[in-house]
N, C-alpha and C positions, 0 to 999 in steps of 0.2 A: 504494500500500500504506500503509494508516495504523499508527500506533507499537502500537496493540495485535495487530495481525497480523502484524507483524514482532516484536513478543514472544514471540506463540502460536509459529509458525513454529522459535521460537530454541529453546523449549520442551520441543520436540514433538521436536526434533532430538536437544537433551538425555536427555529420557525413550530417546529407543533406544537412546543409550549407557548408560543407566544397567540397561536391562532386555535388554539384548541381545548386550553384551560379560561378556566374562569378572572385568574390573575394573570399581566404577562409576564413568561418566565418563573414561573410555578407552577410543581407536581399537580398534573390532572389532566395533561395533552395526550398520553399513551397508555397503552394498557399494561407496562408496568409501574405505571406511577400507583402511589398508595396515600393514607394518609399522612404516614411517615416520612414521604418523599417521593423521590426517582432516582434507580440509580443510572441512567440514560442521560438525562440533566441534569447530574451530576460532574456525568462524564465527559457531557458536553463542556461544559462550566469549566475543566478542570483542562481539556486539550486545549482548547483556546485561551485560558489565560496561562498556561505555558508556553502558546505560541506567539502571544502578545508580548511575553516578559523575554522570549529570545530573540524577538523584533525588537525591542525597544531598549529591551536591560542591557 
């Protein structure tokens, strides 16, 4: 998998939270999300701001 398909991926993850939950960017876009959370939008969360902090840091 190269780093722009693991962007897209992170992405695309992102967009379902933000058009498919009740808040944007909180667990409720997928059907692993729970009350507890997602660990999908987590992962999202976590690839992109490592790719942010090796872009910038």
């Amino acid at each position: 998998m190269t780093l722009a398909e693991l962007i897209w991926a992170a992405n695309r993850t992102m967009d379902m939270h933000w058009t498919r939950s009740p808040n944007p960017w909180q667990p409720g876009g997928c059907w692993q999300c729970t009350e507890d959370g997602c660990p999908q939008l987590e992962w999202a969360q976590t690839v992109l701001a490592d790719v942010r902090n090796q872009l910038l840091g």
